[in-house]
C-alpha positions in Angstrom: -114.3 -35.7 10.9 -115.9 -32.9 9.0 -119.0 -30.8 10.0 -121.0 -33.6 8.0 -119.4 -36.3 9.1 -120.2 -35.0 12.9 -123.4 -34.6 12.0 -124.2 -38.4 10.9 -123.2 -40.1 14.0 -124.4 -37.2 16.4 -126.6 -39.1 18.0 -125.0 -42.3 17.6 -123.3 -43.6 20.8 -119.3 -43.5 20.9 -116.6 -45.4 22.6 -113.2 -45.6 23.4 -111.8 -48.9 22.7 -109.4 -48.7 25.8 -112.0 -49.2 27.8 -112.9 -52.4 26.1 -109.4 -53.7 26.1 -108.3 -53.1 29.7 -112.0 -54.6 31.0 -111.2 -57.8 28.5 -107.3 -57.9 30.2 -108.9 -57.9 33.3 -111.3 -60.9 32.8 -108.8 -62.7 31.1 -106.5 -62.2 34.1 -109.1 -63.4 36.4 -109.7 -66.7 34.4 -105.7 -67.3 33.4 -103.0 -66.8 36.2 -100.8 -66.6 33.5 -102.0 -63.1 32.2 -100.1 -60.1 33.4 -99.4 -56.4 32.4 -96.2 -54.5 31.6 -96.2 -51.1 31.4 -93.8 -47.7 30.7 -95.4 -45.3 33.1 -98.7 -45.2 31.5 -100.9 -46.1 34.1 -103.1 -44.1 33.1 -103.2 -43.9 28.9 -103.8 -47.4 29.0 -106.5 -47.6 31.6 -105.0 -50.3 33.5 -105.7 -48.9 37.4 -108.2 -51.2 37.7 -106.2 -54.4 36.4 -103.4 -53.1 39.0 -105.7 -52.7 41.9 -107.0 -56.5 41.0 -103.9 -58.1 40.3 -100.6 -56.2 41.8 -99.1 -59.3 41.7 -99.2 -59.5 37.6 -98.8 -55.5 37.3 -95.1 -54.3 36.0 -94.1 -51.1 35.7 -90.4 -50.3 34.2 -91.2 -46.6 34.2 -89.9 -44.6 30.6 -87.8 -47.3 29.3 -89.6 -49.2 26.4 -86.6 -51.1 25.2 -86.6 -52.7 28.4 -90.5 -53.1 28.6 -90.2 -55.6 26.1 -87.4 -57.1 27.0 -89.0 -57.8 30.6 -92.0 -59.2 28.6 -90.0 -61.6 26.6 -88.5 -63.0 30.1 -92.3 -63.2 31.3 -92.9 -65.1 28.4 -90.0 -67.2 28.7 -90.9 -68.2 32.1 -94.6 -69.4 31.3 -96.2 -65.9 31.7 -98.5 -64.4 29.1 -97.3 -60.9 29.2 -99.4 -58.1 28.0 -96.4 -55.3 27.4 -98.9 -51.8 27.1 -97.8 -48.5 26.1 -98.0 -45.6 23.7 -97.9 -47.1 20.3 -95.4 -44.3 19.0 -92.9 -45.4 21.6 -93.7 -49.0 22.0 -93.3 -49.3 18.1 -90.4 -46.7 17.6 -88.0 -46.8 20.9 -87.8 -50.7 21.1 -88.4 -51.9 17.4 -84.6 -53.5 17.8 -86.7 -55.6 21.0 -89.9 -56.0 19.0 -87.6 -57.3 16.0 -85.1 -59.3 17.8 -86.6 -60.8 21.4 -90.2 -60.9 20.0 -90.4 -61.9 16.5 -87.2 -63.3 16.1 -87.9 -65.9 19.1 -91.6 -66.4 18.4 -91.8 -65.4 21.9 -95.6 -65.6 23.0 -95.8 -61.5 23.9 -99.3 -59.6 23.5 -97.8 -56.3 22.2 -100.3 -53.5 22.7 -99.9 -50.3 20.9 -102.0 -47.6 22.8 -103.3 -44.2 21.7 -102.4 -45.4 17.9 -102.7 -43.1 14.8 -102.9 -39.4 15.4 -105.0 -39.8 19.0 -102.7 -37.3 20.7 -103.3 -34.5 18.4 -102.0 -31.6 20.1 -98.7 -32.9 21.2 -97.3 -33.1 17.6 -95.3 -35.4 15.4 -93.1 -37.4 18.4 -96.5 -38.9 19.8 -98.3 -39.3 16.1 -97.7 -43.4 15.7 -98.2 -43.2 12.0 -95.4 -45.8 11.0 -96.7 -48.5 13.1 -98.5 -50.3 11.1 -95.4 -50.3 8.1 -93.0 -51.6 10.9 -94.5 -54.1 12.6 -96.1 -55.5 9.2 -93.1 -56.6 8.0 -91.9 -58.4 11.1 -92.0 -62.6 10.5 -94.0 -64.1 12.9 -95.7 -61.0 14.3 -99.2 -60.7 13.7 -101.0 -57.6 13.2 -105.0 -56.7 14.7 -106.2 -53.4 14.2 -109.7 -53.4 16.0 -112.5 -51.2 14.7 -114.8 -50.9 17.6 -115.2 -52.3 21.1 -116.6 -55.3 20.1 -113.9 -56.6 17.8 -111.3 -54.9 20.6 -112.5 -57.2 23.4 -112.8 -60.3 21.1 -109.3 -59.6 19.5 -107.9 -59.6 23.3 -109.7 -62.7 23.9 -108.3 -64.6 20.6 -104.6 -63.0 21.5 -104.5 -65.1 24.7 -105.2 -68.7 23.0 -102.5 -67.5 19.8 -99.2 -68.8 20.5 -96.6 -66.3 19.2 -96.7 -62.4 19.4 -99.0 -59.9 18.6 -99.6 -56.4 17.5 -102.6 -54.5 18.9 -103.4 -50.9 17.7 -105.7 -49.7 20.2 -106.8 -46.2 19.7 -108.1 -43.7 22.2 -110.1 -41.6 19.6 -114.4 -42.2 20.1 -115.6 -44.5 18.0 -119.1 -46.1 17.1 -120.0 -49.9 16.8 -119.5 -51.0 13.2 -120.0 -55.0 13.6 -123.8 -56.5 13.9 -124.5 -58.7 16.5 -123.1 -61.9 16.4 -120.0 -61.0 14.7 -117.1 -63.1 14.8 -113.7 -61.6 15.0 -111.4 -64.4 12.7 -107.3 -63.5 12.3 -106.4 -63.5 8.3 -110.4 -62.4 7.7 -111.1 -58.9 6.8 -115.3 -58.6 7.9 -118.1 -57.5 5.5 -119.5 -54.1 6.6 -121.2 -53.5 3.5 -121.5 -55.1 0.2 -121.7 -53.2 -3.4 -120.6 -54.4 -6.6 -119.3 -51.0 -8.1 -116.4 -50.0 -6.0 -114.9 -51.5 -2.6 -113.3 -49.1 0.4 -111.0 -51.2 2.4 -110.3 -49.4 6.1 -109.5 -50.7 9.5 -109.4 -49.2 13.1 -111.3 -45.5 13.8 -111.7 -45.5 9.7 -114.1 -48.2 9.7 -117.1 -46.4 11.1 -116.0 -43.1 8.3 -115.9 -45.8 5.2 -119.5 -46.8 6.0 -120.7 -43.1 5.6 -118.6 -42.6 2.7 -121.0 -45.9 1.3 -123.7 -43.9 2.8 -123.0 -41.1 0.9 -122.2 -42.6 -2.3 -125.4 -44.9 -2.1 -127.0 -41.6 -2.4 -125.6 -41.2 -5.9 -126.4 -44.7 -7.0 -123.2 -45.8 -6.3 -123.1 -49.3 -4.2 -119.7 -49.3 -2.4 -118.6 -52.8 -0.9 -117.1 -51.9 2.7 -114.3 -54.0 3.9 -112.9 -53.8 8.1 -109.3 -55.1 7.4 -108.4 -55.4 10.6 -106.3 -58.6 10.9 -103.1 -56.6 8.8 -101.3 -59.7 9.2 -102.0 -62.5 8.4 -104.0 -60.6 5.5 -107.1 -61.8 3.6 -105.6 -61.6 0.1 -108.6 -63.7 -1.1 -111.3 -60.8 0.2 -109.2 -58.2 -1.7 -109.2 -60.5 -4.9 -112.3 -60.7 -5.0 -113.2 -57.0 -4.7 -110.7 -56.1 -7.8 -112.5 -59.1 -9.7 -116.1 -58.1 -8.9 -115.6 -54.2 -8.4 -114.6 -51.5 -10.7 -111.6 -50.8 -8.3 -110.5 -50.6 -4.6 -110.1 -47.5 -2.0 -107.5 -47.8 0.8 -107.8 -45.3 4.1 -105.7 -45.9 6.5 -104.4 -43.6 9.7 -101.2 -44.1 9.2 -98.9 -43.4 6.6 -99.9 -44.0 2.4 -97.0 -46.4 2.3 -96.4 -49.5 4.0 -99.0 -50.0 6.1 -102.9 -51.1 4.7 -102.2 -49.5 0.9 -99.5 -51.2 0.3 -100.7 -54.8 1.8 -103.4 -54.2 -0.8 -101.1 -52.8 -3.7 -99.1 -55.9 -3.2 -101.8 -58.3 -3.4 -103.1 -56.4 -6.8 -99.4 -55.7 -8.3 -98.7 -59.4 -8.3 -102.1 -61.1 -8.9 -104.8 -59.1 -10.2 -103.7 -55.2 -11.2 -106.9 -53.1 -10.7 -107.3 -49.4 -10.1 -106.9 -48.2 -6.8 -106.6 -45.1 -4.4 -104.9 -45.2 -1.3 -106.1 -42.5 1.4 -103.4 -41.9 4.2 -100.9 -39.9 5.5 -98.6 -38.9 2.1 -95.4 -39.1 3.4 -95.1 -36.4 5.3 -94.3 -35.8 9.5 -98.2 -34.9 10.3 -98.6 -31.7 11.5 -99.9 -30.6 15.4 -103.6 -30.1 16.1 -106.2 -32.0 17.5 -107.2 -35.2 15.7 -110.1 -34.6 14.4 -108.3 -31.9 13.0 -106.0 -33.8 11.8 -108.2 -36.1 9.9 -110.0 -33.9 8.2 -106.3 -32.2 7.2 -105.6 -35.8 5.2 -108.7 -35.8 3.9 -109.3 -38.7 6.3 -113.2 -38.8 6.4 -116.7 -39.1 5.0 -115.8 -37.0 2.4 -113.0 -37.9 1.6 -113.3 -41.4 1.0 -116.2 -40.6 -1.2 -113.9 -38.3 -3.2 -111.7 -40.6 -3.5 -114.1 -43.4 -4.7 -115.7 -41.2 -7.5 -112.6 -40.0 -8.4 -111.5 -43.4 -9.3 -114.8 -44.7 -10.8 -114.8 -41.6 -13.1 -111.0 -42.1 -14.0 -111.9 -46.0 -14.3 -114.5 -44.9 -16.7 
């Protein structure tokens, strides 16, 4: 986030999405017997302590062994549980993908995967914890869908739909502070990206900790008589082809941002929709195929070009090149 960006939600109030998700896992344990945790040493991270202390019973801890986290979860599933397998989405994603690919989404096994600390949260500790790829790996999976929650809201009400979907599930929780994007009443719906903002002359499509920076960028570009439609994609998969169609067919073209790599992930879910039915212009904002560098997040985001700023770069640089 850059100086400007800080400065528009400085007296907004921020959240960490954890804190929604382990609160919701803990309700949902108390009203399903079924529910139960796995994790891989990270107690803490995922801010389970509480769901431990409550339920000890449902709480499994493998230590550092990820392939075998979700291995244990697919038994748990197997045997009538609704696991909730919880750890660090770098190594849930990267260390056990063979697991994820083979005992998950192979068997339709009905495991709540849970990718914690997503993106470029850890900062400091370098390329081995930024979980950048995620979202390119899992997307490709049969049978896995793919929730990428933008604020606490849609975190606790993507928990709650996870529990009644039968099958497995990615969810990218992020530890980075966040503000609430969705109005009241809001209605999280899997294969429906949510209307933040509507415009008819360019649309930005973003999901997770992006969200809340794509509606400044709107801000921003409102400023300059520019109405930018602003789309939360945050079911990845299934993915709302139709919302995307109708932003190439009633925008002037379509701006991707995505905390994760350029290819693969949110871009090129969008590129493919376009490339095959309706070829518009577009920008994809991202990591450009590169091992991110070490620094702190915010850091890092503003690095990639990943904010305010940015996105409203990137949206008048394709309007003026669509011109």
């Amino acid at each position: 986030m850059s100086v400007g960006d800080a400065t528009m939600v400085e007296a907004v109030k921020l959240f960490d999405c954890r804190d929604a998700f382990s609160k919701t896992l803990e309700a949902l344990a108390a009203e399903d017997s079924r529910v139960c945790a796995v994790v891989n040493d990270s107690l803490s991270s995922t801010k389970l302590k509480d769901f431990k202390a409550q339920f000890p019973s449902r709480f499994v801890n493998v230590g550092i062994a990820e392939q075998n986290m979700v291995g244990v979860g697919s038994g748990l599933a197997n045997g009538g549980m609704v696991p909730y397998v919880c750890g660090a989405s770098c190594f849930l994603t990267a260390r056990a993908m063979e697991q994820v690919k083979v005992d998950l989404a192979y068997s339709n096994s009905n495991v709540k995967l849970c990718g914690m600390s997503s993106g470029m949260a850890y900062g400091q500790l370098g390329a081995t914890h930024h979980s950048i790829e995620d979202l390119a790996w899992t997307r490709i999976l049969p049978n896995l869908s793919v929730i990428v929650p933008a604020d606490p809201d849609e975190t606790a009400q993507a928990m709650r739909y996870s529990l009644q979907h039968v099958g497995p599930i990615f969810l990218r929780i992020s530890r980075m502070p966040v503000r609430a994007v969705h109005p009241e009443g809001y209605k999280f719906e899997l294969g429906k990206a949510a209307l933040l903002r509507d415009g008819d002359d360019v649309t930005i499509v973003a999901n997770g900790v992006l969200a809340s920076r794509a509606l400044d960028a709107a801000d921003a570009l409102a400023a300059k008589g520019i109405a930018a439609r602003v789309l939360n994609m945050s079911s990845m998969k299934p993915f709302d082809s139709d919302a995307i169609l109708d932003a190439a067919r009633t925008t002037r073209g379509i701006v991707t941002v995505e905390e994760a790599l350029t290819a693969g992930g949110l871009g090129g879910a969008v590129a493919e929709v376009l490339a095959v039915h309706h070829p518009a212009p577009m920008r994809i904002l991202g990591v450009p195929g590169v091992f991110a560098p070490t620094g702190s997040a915010e850091f890092l985001l503003e690095h990639f070009e990943l904010t305010a700023t940015g996105i409203e770069n990137a949206a008048l640089n394709l309007l003026g090149a669509e011109a």
